[in-house]
N, C-alpha and C positions, 0 to 999 in steps of 0.2 A: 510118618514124620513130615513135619514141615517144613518146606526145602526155603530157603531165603532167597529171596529175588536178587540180590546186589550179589551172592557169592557163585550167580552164574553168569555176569559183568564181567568183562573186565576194564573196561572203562565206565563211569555211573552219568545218567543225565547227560546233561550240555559238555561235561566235561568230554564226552564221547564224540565230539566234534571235531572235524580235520581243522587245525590251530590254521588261523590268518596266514601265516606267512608258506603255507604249504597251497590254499586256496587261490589266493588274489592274485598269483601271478596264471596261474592254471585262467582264471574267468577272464583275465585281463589280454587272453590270447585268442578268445570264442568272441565270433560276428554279434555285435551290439544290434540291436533290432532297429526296423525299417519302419514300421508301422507308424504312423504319426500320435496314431491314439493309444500308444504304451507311452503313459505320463511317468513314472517310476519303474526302470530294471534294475539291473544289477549293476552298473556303470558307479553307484556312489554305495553299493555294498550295504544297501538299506533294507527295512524290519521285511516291506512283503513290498508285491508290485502291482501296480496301482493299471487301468486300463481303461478307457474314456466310452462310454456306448452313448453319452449325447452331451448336450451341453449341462445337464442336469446331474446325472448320473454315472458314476465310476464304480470297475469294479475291484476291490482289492484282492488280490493271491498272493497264497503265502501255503508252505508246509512244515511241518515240525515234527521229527518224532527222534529216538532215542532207547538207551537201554537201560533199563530198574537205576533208580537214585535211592529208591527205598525198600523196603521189605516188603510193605504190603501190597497186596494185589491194587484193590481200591486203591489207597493214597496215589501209587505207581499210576493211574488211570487219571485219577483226579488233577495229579501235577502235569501229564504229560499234556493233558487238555488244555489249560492254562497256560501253559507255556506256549501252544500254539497258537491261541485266540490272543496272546499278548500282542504277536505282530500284526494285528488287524484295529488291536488298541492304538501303538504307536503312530498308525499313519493316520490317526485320527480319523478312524471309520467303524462301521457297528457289523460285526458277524451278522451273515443271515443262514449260511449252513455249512455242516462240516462233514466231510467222508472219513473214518477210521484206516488209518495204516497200519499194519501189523505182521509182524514176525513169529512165532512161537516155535519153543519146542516140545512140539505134542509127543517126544519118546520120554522126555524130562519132568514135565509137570502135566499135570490134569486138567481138563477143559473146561474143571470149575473157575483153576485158576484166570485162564484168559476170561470166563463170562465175569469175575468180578474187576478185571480190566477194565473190560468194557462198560462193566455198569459205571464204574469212576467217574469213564470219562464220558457218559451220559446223563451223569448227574450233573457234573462240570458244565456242561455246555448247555443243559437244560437252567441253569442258574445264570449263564449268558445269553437267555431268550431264545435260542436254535436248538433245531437238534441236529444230531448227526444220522444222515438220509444212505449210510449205502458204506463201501469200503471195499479192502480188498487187504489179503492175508497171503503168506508164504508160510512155509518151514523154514527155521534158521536155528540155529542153535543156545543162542542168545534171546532173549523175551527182547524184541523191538513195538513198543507202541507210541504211536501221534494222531496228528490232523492236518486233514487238507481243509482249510482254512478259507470259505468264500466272504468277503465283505461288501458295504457297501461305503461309497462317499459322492459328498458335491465335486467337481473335477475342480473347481476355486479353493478348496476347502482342504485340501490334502495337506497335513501336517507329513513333510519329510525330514530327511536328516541333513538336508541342503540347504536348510533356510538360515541359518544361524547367521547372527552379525557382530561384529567386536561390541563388548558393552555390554552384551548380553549377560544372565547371569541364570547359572545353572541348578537345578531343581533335581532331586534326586526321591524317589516314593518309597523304597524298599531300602533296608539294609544292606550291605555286601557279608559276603563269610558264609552263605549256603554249604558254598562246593567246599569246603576246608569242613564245616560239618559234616555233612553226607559221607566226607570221605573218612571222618574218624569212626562212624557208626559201621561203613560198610568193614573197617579194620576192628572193630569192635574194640576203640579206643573211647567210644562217647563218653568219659567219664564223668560230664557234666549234665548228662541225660537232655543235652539239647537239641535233640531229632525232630521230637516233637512241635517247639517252636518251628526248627524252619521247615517242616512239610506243611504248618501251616501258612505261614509266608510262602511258600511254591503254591501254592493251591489255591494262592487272592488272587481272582481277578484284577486284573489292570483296567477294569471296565471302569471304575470312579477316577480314577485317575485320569482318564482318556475325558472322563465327563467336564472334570474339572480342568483340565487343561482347555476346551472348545470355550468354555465359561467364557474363560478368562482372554482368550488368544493367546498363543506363545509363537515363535518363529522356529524351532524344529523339535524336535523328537525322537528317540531312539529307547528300543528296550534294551536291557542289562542283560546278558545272558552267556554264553559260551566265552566270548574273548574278552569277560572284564569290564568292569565299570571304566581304568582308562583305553582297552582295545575299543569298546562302543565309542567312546568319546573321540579316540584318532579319527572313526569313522564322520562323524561330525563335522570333525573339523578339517579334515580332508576334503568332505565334500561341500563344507562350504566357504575354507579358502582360508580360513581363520588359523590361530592358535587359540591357547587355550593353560588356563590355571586350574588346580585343582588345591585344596586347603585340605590340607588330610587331617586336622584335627576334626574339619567337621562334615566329615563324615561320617556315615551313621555305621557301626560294624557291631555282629552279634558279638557280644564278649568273649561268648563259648571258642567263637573263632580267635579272639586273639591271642586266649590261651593255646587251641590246639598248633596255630600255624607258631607259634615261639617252640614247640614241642617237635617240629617236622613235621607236620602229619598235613598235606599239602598235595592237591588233586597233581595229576601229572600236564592237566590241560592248564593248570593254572602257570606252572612252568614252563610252558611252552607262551603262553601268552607275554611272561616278560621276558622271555630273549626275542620275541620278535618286535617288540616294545623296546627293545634296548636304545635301538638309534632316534627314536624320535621321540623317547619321557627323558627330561630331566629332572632330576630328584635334588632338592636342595640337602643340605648338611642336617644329620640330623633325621632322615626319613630312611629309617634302618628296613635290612632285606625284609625282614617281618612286616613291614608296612607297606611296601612294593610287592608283595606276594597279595596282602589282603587288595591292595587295590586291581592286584590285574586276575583275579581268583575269578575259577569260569565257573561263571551264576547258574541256574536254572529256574527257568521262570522271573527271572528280576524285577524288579522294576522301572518305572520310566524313568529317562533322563532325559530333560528338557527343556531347552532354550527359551530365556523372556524377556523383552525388555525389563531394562531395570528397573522402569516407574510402573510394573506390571507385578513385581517379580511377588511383592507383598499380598497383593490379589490373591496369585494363586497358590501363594502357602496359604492362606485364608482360605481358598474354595479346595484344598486339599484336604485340611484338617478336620472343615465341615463335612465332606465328603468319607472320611475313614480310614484314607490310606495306609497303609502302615506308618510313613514318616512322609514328609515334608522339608527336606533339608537343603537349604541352599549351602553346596558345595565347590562353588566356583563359578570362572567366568572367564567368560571370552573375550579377546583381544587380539588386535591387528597383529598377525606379524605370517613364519612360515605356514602353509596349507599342511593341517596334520603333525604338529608338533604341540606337544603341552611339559608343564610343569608343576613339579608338586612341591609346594611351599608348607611349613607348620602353622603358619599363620594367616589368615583372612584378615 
């Protein structure tokens, strides 16, 4: 019998993530680094970290990995890939290799099942120009696979999540409402049969996006992923001193989702995401619990969200759309006011 990846979970994907407000006080108590040439750590809570070897040349670090969001062996390989190679997208730099992270439980499932893990996420990353050169495996009880994630960048050229300036206007590439599907399937609620769409959105590269953002120029960047399209966005605007508006009509959300999250059926990280959201989102009138769940729903795999001048912003929905992304939706915008506070309006 075929055993289901997600019903030996108990948390699926990014949702399996320790929530922001259990983290950033933990990193915000560990010695920030000394080195002159770590251009990006952990100090603004961004995608990977960035490290200077000349004037030419940086190198981006990042890791990623997690437990089953999906059934299949493959897809589970394929999205987990993706999902790591996302943070080498956001800081606007090109993967050149990856090492495989892994957990299995070899008393539980069969070792075909890890080899076609692995091929996933071989095929993934073979689709991202790299391969993945090497790894390193445990026993766990729980299937855990990712990536250690090498990049490259110009040390000028580094798109972070600190760049952002009021006036800005926000770009979003993927839809939200993954983790509210995953979570119906893994309950075996999907009655809308839409698994399918979003393993395929978990499984796009954020490589056109990353392309078309360089195109264009934008001033920062962050993926979507564990804490939320607005938990990402705090971090933006945290780190780059701003607030911040969100238009919830226009953003982009799978349907499937807005049926199941009006039904309950709502990740447990994604609820954790808006009580630690609570103090610093303001929700205008009108933007009911169903709407503040889908905005703060922990993504897997997401995609970018992205800071542009405004007389830019057209650009690069232009060089998005040509590009393939899944969406291209300007969902808001930045403004002067507190570091790390936003609002969600129903109107743009």
């Amino acid at each position: 019998m075929t055993v289901r990846l997600t019903s030996l979970a108990k948390r699926a994907g990014c949702a399996a993530k320790h929530p922001p407000g259990y983290l950033f006080p933990l990193l915000g108590g560990l010695p920030g680094p000394v080195d002159p040439n770590v251009l990006v750590g952990s100090a603004t809570a961004d995608d990977a970290a960035v490290y200077r070897l000349s004037d030419e040349l940086a190198l981006v670090l990042t890791t990623d990995f997690f437990t089953p969001v999906v059934d299949s062996p493959y897809d589970f390989g394929r999205v987990a890939a993706a999902n790591a190679l996302s943070d080498v997208y956001a800081m606007g730099g090109r993967p050149i290799a990856a090492l495989n992270l892994v957990g299995f439980p070899d008393a539980t499932l069969g070792a075909s099942v890890l080899g076609d893990i692995l091929r996933g996420g071989a095929d993934k990353a073979r689709e991202a120009g790299i391969d993945i050169v090497g790894g390193h495996t445990i026993k766990t009880d729980e299937p855990i696979y990712g990536l250690a994630v090498t990049g490259i960048v110009h040390p000028a050229r580094v798109v972070t999540n600190a760049g952002a300036r009021p006036g800005d206007v926000l770009v979003l590439t993927k839809p939200v409402g993954v983790g509210i599907v995953t979570t119906a399937a893994k309950q075996d609620v999907d009655t809308r049969g839409a698994i399918g769409q979003a393993i395929e959105l978990m499984a796009t590269l954020n490589r056109a996006a990353c392309d078309a953002m360089l195109e264009v120029g934008v001033h920062a960047a962050t993926d979507v992923t564990g804490f939320g399209l607005l938990g990402h966005l705090r971090n933006v605007t945290k780190a780059s001193g701003c607030a911040a508006t969100v238009w919830m009509e226009s953003v982009p959300v799978l349907e499937a989702a807005r049926a199941y999250v009006r039904e309950g059926i709502v990740p447990g990280g994604t609820h954790a995401n808006r009580r630690f959201l609570a103090d610093s989102v303001d929700y205008a009138d009108g933007v009911d619990d169903a709407v503040q769940l889908l905005l703060c729903d922990a993504q897997t795999s997401g995609g970018l969200l992205i800071a542009v001048a405004p007389e830019r912003a057209e650009a690069l929905v232009d060089a998005l759309q040509r590009a393939g992304t899944p969406c291209a939706d300007v969902v808001g915008c930045l403004e002067a006011g507190t570091a790390g506070r936003a609002r969600v309006t129903r109107h743009g």
